[in-house]
C-alpha angles and dihedrals in degrees: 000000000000099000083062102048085046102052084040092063086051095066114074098220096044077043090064099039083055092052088046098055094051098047084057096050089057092051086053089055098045087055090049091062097040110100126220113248124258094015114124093227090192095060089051093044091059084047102056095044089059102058122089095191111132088215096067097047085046086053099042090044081058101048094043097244093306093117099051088047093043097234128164087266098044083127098046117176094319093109091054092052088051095045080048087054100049099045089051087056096051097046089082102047098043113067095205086063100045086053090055094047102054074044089096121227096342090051083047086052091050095050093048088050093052086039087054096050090049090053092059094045086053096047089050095047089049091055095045090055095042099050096040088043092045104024102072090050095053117274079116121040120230090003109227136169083251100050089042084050092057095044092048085047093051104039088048094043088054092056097051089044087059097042093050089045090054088055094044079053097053092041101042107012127042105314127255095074094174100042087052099043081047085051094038080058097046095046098051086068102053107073094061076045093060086041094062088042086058103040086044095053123008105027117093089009134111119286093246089041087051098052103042094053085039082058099048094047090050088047092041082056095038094053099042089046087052094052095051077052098058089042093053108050099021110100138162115255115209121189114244117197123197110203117225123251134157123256104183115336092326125095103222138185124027091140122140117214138158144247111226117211109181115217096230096045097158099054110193106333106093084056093055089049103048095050090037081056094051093046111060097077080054093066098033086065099038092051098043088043081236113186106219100171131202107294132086091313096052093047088049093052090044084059100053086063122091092202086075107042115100090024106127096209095068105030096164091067089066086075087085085056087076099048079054092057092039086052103048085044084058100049096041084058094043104040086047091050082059099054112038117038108195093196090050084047093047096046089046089051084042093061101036088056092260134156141158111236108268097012134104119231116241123043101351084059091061093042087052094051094052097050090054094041096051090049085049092046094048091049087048089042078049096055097036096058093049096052089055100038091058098068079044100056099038080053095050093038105037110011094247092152116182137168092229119070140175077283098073095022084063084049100041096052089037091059100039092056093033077050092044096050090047083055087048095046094042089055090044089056085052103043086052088043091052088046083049091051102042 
């Protein structure tokens, strides 16, 4: 990673993209830090320290601490990556989309401007809902129709900002703009993260004490950090045979290739859905001041909080631990179902003369090729889970609460090494154009 870094710096044009990208970040954290005008910041602060609702620290972990300030960019690119979300979805269902998207690079054009325009629909919705939600119980003083219109206009403008800087990013600097601008977000937070690590459980103890719990947090990183690592880079490889045939007087084909099914084939995605699924009730309830009491409202919705599963005082909460690992099994197979289409794949092979080894073309194939997805998806399901339940477990069992989980863990690594192999494959284009010139 730092050989390439290090060659990349040597060559003037990948140079610039770099610089640019950096330049970028640093307008992204000065944003973060301008507040919107006319919102009384203090009042949400206190808020937002008194709520125990794993949405809004998943939200605030995401925006890099911007929503829980109020700043410009409090909803940071979280409405484009839902408006991603939902266009890719409905791609599927609605045949006009899927048209534009098999229409090659100007399909993929049409699709990013309706994705845009959604964005900007959903970022307006969310401040709406924020000022008018927050507004009338003090986040905005003397609440008037003037003062809730500049706060719409700013909160949806930051958005936009953010969402037009991550694809500056992608078109002038490294690539990935809105990955970068998601991870940007995620890293800010982790140094105060690391602070309250150090003040919980090394600061003020003994010097053995110190270093051993100094050691286990470092290892507890370092291995979660490894296995994101492995998911994200380990795939099934299935032969793929071409049969040869003459086209003219040539015989072609005859090659053998390989269909690569990564074991983690959903990312991130089925994580954010499943928490964004549990908690909704969260916020519905947060939101309406809803009382739920003690009883057996008030234990369902205890269960539905990550912040209480693992904890050994309450064991009955870490029910809701198992409806978090059946839903993540659930969206990794049907986001998965979505993306990849095993009878589309086997009549494609099937007119191109292909074939696996062993395997009849038609129907076993697609047989073949589901039986092999659905074992990759439940190994990726597997390590997902693990990599998310670990910030979760060290929090319920020990109190080592931080605003990054296996969640962004699982963002952050994805988009270092996806960021890393974009710089690789920049220098490879110019190391073949300079072959080509010279």
């Amino acid at each position: 990673m730092l050989e390439t870094l290090k060659n990349a710096f040597r060559i003037k044009d990948i140079r610039k993209k770099l610089f640019f990208t950096f330049c970028m970040i640093v307008v992204i954290r000065f944003g973060s830090q301008l507040p919107v005008v006319g919102v009384d910041r203090d009042y949400f602060s206190q808020w937002f320290s008194q709520q125990s609702n794993d949405a809004f620290s998943f939200f605030s972990a995401f925006t890099g601490g911007s929503f829980e300030r109020m700043s410009i960019f409090a909803l940071s690119i979280t409405p484009y990556i839902t408006s991603s979300i939902i266009i890719q979805l409905l791609t599927i269902a609605i045949p006009a989309l899927e048209e534009m998207h098999k229409d090659g690079e100007e399909g993929r054009k049409k699709i990013n401007r309706i994705t845009r325009y959604v964005t900007v629909a959903l970022a307006l919705i969310e401040s709406l809902a924020m000022t008018v939600g927050f507004g009338n119980s003090g986040l905005i003083p003397d609440m008037n129709f003037l003062k809730g219109l500049t706060v719409v206009v700013a909160l949806t403008a930051g958005s936009t900002l953010l969402m037009w800087i991550g694809e500056r990013i992608t078109e002038k600097g490294v690539g990935n703009g809105i990955s970068i601008v998601l991870m940007v977000n995620i890293l800010s937070s982790i140094p105060s993260d690391m602070a309250n690590l150090y003040d919980m459980f090394i600061k003020g103890k003994t010097i053995a004490y110190g270093v051993l719990a100094g050691v286990i947090i470092l290892a507890v990183i370092l291995a979660t950090i490894l296995l994101v690592i492995l998911l994200n880079g380990a795939q099934r490889k299935i032969p793929v045979q071409y049969a040869k045939k003459m086209q003219g007087r040539k015989m072609v084909g005859g090659q053998s290739t390989f269909i690569p099914l990564k074991v983690n084939t959903a990312g991130v995605i089925p994580v954010i859905f499943a928490s964004s699924l549990m908690s909704i009730p969260q916020i519905i309830i947060s939101f309406g001041r809803i009382d739920v009491g003690s009883g057996i409202g008030g234990t369902i919705v205890g269960m539905l909080s990550q912040n209480n599963w693992f904890n050994y005082r309450t064991p009955v909460y870490s029910v809701g631990l198992l409806l978090y690992i059946v839903l993540i099994v659930f969206f990794a197979y049907f986001y998965t179902s979505i993306t990849f289409n095993p009878i589309e794949v086997a009549d494609n092979m099937k007119k191109q003369g292909g074939f696996i080894p062993g395997i009849r073309p038609g129907k076993p194939t697609t047989d073949y090729l589901n039986k092999i997805l659905n074992y990759v998806i439940f190994i990726g399901a597997a390590g997902l889970i693990i990599v998310v339940l670990v910030p979760i477990f060290f929090n319920g069992m020990f109190g080592a609460s931080v605003s990054f989980g296996g969640t962004s863990i699982i963002i952050v690594v994805g988009v270092i090494l996806e960021t890393l192999k974009q710089i690789e494959s920049q220098m490879l284009v110019r190391n073949y154009k300079g072959f080509l010139t010279d």
